[in-house]
MMTF fields as JSON, N, C-alpha, C and O atoms, coordinates in Angstrom:
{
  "mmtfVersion": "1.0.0",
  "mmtfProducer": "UNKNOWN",
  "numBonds": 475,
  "numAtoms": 476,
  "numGroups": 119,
  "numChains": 1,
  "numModels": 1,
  "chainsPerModel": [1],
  "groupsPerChain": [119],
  "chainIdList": ["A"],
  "bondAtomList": [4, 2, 8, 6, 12, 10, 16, 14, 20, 18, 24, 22, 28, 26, 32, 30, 36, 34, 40, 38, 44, 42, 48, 46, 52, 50, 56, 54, 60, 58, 64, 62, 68, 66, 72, 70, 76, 74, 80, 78, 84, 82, 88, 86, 92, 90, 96, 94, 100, 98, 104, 102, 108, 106, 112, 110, 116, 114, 120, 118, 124, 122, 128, 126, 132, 130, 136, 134, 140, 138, 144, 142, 148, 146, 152, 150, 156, 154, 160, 158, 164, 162, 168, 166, 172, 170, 176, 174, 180, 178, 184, 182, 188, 186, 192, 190, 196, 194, 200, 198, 204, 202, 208, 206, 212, 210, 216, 214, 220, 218, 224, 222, 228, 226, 232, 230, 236, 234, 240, 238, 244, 242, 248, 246, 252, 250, 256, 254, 260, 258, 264, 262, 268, 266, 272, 270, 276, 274, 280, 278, 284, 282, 288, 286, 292, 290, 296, 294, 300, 298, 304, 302, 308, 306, 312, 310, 316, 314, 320, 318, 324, 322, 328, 326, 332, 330, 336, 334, 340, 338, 344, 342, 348, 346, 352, 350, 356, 354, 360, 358, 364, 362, 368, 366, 372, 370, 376, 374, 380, 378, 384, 382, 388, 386, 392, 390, 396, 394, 400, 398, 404, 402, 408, 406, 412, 410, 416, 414, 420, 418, 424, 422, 428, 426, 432, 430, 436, 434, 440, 438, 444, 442, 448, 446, 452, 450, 456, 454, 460, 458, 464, 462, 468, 466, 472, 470],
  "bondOrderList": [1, 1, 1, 1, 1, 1, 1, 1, 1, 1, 1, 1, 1, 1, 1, 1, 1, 1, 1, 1, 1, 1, 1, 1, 1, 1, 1, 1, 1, 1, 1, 1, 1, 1, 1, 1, 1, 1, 1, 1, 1, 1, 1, 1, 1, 1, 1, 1, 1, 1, 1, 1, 1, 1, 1, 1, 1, 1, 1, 1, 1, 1, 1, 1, 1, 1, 1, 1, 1, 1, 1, 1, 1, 1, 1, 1, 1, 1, 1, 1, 1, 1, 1, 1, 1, 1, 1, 1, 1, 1, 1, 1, 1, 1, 1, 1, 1, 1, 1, 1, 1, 1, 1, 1, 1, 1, 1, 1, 1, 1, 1, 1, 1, 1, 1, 1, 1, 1],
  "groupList": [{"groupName": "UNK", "atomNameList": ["N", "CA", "C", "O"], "elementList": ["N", "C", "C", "O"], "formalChargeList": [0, 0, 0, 0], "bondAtomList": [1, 0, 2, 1, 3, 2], "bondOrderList": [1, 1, 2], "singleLetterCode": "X", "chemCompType": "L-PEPTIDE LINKING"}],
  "groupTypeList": [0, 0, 0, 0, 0, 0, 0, 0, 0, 0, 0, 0, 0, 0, 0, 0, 0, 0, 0, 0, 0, 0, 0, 0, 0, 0, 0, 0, 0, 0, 0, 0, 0, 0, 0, 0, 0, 0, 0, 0, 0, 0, 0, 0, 0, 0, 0, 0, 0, 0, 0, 0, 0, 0, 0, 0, 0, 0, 0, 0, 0, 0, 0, 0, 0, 0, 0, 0, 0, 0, 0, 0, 0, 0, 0, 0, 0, 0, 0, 0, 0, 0, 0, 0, 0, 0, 0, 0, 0, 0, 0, 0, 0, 0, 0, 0, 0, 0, 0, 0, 0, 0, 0, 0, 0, 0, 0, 0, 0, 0, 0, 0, 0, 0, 0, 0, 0, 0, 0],
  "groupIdList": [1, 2, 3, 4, 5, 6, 7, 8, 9, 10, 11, 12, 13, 14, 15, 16, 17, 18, 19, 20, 21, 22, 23, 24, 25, 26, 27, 28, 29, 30, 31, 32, 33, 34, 35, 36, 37, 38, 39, 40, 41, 42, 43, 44, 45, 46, 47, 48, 49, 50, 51, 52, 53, 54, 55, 56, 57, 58, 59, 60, 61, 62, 63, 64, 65, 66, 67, 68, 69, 70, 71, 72, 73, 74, 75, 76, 77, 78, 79, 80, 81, 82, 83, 84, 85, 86, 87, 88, 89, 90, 91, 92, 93, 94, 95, 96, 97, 98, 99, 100, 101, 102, 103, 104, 105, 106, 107, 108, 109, 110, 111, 112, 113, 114, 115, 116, 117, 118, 119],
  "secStructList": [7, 7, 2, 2, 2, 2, 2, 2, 6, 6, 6, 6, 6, 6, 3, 3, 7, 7, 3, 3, 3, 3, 3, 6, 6, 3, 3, 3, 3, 3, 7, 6, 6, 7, 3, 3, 3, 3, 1, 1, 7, 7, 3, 3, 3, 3, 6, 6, 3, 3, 3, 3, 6, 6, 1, 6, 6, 1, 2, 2, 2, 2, 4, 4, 4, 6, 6, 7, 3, 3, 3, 3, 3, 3, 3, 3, 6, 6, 6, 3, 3, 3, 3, 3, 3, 6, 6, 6, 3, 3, 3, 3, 7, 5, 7, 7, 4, 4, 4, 7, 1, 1, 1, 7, 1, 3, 3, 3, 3, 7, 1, 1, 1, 1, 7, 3, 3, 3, 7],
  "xCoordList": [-2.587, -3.017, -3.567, -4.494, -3.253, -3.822, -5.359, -5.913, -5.956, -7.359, -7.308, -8.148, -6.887, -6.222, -6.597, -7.536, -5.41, -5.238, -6.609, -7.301, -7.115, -8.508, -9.277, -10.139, -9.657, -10.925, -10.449, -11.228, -8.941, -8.886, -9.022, -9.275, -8.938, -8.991, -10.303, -10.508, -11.183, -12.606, -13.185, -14.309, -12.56, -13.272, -13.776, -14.436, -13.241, -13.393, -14.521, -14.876, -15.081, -15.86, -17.292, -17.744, -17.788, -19.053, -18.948, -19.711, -17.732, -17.225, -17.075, -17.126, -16.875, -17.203, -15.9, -15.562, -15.067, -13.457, -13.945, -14.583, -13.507, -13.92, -13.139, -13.523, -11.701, -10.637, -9.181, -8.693, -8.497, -7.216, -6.169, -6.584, -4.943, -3.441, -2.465, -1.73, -2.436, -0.89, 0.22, 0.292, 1.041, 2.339, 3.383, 3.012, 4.62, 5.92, 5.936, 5.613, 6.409, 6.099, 5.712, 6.302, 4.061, 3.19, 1.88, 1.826, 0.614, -0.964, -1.619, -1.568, -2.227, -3.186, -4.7, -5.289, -5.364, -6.617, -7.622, -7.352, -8.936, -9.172, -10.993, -11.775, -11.224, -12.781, -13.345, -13.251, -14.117, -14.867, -14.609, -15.413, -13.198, -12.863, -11.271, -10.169, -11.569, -10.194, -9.488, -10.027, -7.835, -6.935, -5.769, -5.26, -5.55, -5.153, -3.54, -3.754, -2.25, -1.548, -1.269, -1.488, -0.765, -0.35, 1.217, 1.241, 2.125, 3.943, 4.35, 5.444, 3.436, 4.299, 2.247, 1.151, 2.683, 1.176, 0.373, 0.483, -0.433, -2.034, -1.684, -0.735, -2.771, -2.752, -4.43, -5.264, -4.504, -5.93, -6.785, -6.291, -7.933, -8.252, -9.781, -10.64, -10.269, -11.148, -11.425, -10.877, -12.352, -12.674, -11.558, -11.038, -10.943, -9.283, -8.181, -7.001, -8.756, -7.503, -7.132, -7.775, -5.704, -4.718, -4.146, -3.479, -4.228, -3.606, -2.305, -2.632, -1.209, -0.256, 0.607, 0.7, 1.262, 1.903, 2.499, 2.734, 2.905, 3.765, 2.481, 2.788, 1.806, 1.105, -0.101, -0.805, 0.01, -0.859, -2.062, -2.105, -3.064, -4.257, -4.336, -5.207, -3.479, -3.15, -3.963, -5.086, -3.417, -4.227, -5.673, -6.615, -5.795, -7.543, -8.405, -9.589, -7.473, -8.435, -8.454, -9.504, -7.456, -7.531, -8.569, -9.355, -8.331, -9.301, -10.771, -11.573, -11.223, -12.481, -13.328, -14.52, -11.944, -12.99, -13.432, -14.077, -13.172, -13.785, -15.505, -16.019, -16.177, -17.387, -17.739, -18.791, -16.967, -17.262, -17.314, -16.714, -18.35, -18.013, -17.331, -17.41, -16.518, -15.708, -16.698, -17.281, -17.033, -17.834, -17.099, -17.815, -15.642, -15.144, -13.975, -13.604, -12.893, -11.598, -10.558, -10.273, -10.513, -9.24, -8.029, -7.305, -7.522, -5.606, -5.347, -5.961, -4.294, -3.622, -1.947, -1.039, -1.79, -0.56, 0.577, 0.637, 1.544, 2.575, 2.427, 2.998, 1.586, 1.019, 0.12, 0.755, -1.013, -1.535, -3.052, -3.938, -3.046, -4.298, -5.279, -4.947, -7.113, -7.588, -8.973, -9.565, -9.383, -10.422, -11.325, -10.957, -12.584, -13.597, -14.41, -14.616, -14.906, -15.773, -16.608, -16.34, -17.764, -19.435, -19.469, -20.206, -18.342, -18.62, -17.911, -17.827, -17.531, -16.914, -15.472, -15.114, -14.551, -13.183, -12.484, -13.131, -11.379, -10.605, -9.462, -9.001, -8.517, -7.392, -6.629, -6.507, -5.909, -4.77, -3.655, -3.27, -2.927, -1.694, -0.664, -0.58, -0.18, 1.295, 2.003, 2.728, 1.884, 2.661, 4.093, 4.997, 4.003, 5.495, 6.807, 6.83, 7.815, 9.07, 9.693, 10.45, 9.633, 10.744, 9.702, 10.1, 8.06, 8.061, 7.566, 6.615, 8.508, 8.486, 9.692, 10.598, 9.46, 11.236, 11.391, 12.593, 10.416, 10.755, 10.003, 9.495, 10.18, 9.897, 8.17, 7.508, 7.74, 5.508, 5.337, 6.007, 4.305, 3.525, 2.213, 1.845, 1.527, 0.341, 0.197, 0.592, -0.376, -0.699, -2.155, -2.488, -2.934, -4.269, -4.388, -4.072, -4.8, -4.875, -6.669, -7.199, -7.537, -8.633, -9.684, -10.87, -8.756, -9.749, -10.049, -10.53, -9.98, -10.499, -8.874, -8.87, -8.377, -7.295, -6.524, -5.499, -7.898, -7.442, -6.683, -6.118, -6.713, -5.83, -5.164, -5.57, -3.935, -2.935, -2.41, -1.837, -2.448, -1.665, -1.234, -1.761, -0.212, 1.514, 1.205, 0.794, 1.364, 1.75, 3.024, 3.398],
  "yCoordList": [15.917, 14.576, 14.572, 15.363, 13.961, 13.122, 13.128, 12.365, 13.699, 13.038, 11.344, 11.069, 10.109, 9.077, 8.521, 7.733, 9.153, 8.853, 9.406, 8.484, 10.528, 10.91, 10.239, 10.048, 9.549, 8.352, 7.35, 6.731, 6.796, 5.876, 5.892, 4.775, 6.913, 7.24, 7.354, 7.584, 7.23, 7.741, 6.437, 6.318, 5.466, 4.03, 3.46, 2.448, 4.427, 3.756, 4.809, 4.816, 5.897, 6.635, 5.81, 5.089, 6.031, 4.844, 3.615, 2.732, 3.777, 1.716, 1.873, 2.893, 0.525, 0.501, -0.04, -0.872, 0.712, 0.152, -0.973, -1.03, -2.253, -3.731, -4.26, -4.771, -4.087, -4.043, -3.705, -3.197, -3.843, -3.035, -3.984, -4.919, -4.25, -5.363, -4.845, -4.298, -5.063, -4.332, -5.089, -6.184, -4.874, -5.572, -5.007, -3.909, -5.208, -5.045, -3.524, -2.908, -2.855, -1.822, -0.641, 0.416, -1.304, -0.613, -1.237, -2.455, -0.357, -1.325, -0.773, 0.056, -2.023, -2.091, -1.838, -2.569, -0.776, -0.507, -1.179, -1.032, -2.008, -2.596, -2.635, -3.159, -1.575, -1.209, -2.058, -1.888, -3.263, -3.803, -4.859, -5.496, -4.585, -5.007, -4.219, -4.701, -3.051, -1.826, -2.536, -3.285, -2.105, -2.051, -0.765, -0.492, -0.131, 1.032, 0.286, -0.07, 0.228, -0.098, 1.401, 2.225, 2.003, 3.246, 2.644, 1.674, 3.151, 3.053, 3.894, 3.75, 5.066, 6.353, 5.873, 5.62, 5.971, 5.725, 6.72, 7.915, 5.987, 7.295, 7.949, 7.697, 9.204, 9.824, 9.926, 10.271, 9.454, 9.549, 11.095, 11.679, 11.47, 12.513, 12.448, 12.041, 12.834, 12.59, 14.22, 14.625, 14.862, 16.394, 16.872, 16.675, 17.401, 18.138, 17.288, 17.606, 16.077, 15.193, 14.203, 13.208, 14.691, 14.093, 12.81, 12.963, 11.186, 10.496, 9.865, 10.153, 9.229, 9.147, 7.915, 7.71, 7.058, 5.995, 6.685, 7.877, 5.807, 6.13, 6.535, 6.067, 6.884, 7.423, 6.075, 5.334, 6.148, 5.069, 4.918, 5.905, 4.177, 3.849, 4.502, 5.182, 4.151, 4.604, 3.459, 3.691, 2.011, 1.111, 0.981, 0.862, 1.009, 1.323, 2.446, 2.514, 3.575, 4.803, 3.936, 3.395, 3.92, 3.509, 2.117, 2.045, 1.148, -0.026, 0.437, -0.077, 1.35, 1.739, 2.473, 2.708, 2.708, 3.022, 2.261, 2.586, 0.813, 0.129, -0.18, -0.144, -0.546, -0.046, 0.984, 1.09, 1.793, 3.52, 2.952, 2.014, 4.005, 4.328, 5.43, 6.446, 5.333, 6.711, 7.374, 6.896, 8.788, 9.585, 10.236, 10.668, 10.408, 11.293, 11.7, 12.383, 11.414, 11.347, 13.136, 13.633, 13.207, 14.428, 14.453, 13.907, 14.952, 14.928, 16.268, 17.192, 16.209, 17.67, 17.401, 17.254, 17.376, 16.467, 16.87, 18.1, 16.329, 16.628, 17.099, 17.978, 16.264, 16.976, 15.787, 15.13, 15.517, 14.58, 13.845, 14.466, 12.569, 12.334, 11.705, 10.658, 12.563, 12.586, 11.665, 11.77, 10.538, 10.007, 10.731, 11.026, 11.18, 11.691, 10.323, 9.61, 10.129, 8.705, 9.371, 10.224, 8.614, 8.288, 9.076, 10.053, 8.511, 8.575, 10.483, 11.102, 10.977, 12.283, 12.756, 13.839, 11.162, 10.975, 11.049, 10.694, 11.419, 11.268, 10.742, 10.935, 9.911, 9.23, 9.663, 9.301, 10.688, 11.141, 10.467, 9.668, 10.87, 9.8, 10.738, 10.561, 11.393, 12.251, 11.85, 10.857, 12.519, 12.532, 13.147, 12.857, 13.979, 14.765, 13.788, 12.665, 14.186, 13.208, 13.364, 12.419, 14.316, 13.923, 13.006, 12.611, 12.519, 11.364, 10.13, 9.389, 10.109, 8.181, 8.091, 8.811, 6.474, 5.387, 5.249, 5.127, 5.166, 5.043, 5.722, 6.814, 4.812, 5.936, 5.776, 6.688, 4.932, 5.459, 5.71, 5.338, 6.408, 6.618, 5.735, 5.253, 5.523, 5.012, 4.188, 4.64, 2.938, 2.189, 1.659, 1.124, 1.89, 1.678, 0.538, 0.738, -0.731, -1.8, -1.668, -1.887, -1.313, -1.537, -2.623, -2.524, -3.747, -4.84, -5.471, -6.554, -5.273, -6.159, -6.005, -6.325, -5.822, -6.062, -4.814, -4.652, -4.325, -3.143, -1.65, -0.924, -1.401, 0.006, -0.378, -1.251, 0.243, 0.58, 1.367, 1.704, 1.835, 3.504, 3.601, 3.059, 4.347, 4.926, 6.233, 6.834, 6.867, 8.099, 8.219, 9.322],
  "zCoordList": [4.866, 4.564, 3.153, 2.984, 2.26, 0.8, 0.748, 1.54, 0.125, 0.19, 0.039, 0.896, -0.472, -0.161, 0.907, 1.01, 2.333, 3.656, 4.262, 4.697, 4.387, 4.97, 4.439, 5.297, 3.247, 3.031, 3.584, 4.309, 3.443, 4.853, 6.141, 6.594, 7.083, 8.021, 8.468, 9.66, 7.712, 7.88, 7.976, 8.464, 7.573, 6.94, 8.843, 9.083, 9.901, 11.319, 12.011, 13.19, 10.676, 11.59, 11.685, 10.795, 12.731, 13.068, 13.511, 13.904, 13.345, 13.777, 15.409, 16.096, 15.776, 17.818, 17.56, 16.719, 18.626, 19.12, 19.686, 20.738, 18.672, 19.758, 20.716, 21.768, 20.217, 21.019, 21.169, 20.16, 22.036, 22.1, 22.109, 22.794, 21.676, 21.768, 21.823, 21.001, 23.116, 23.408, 22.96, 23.518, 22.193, 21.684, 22.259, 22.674, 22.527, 23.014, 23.094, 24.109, 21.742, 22.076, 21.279, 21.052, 20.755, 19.938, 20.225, 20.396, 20.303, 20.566, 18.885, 17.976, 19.426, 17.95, 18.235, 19.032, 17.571, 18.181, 16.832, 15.64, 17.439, 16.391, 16.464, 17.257, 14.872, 14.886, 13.878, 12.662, 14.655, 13.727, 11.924, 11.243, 11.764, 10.9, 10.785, 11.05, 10.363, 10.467, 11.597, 12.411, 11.524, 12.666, 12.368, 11.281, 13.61, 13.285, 14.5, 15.659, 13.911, 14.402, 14.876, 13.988, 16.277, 16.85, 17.461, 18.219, 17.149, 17.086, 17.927, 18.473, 18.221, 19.051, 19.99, 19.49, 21.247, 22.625, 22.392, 22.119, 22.555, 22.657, 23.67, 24.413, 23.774, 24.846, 24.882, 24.046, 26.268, 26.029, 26.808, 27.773, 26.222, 26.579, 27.235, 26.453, 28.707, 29.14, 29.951, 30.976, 29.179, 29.743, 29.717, 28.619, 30.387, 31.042, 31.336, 31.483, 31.409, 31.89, 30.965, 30.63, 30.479, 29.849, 30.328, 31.352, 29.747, 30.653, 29.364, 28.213, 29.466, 28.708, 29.175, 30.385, 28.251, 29.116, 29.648, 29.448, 30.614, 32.411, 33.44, 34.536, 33.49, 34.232, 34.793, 34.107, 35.889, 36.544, 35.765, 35.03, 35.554, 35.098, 33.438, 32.895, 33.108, 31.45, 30.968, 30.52, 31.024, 30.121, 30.601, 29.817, 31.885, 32.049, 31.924, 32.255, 31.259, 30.759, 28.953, 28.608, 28.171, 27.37, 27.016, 26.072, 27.984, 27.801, 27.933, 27.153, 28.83, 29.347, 27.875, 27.676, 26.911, 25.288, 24.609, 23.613, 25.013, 24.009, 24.536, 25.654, 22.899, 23.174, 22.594, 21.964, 22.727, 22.532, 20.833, 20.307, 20.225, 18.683, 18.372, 19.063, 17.193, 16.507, 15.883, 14.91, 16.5, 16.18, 15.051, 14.148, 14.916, 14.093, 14.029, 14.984, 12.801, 13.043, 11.912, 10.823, 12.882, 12.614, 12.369, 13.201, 11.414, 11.357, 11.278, 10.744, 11.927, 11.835, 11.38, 12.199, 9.907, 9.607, 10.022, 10.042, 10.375, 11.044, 12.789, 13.434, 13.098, 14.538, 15.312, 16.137, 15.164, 15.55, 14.923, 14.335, 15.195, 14.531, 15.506, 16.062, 15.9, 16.846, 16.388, 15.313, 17.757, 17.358, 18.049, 19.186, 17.661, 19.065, 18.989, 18.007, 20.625, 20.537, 21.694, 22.541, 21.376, 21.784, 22.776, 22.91, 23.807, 25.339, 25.5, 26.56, 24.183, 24.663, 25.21, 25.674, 24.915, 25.245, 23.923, 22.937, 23.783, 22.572, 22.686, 23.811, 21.727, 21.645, 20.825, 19.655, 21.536, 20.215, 20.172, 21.025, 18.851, 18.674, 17.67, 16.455, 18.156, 17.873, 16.659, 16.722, 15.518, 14.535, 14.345, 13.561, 15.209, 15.65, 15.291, 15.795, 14.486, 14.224, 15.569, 15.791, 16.648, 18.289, 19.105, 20.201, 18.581, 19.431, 18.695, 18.945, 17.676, 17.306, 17.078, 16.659, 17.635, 17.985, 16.895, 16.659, 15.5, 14.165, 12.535, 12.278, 11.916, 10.869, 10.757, 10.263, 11.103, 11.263, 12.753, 13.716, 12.658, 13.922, 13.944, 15.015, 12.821, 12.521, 11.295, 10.22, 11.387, 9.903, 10.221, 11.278, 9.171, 9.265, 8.433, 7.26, 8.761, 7.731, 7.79, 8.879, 6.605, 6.36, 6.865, 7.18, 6.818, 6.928, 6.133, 6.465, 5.222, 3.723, 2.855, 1.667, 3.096, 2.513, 0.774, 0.113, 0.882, 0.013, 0.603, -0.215, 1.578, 1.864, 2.798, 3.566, 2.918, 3.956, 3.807, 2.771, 4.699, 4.772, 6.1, 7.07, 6.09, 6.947, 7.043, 6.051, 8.281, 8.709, 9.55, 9.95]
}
């Protein structure tokens, strides 16, 4: 990652996931101002248990984060980029090119209209 993209990425640490929009077939996670469009599904992470679309109670593990604040965001480029939040759950989101339908996995629109950035 760019030093660039990690000061953007950071712009959601401390911010409270206010809410989640599921679109056709991409959700938009949205902190406080930031919106982090995700193209390839979270996977959400709670202790040991992995939950992933398809899997029953996917959007209510995912919905059950909002609220939560981003304690702290990680990339591992070409691999995945991880939120840790409040409650001790994390939302990863797969950068891997065999799981996106297209060419981003992630676009972070700032909020104020100065950064955007594509992974």
């Amino acid at each position: 990652m760019t030093g660039e993209s990690k000061t953007a990425l950071h712009c959601i640490e401390g911010r409270e996931l206010e809410a989640i929009t599921f679109v056709r077939d991409y959700l938009q996670l949205h902190f406080e101002g930031p919106r982090l469009n995700a193209y390839v599904w979270p996977v959400v992470v709670v202790g040991r248990a992995r939950c992933s679309v398809g899997v029953g109670g996917y959007r209510d593990e995912l919905c059950a984060r909002i609220g939560c604040v981003v304690n702290s965001v990680q990339e591992a480029p070409g691999e995945y980029v991880r939120l840790s939040l409040s409650d001790g759950s994390t939302i990863e989101v797969s950068l891997r090119d065999e799981d996106r339908s297209g060419p981003e996995a992630l676009l972070l629109d700032d909020g104020v209209g100065k950064v955007w950035n594509v992974w």
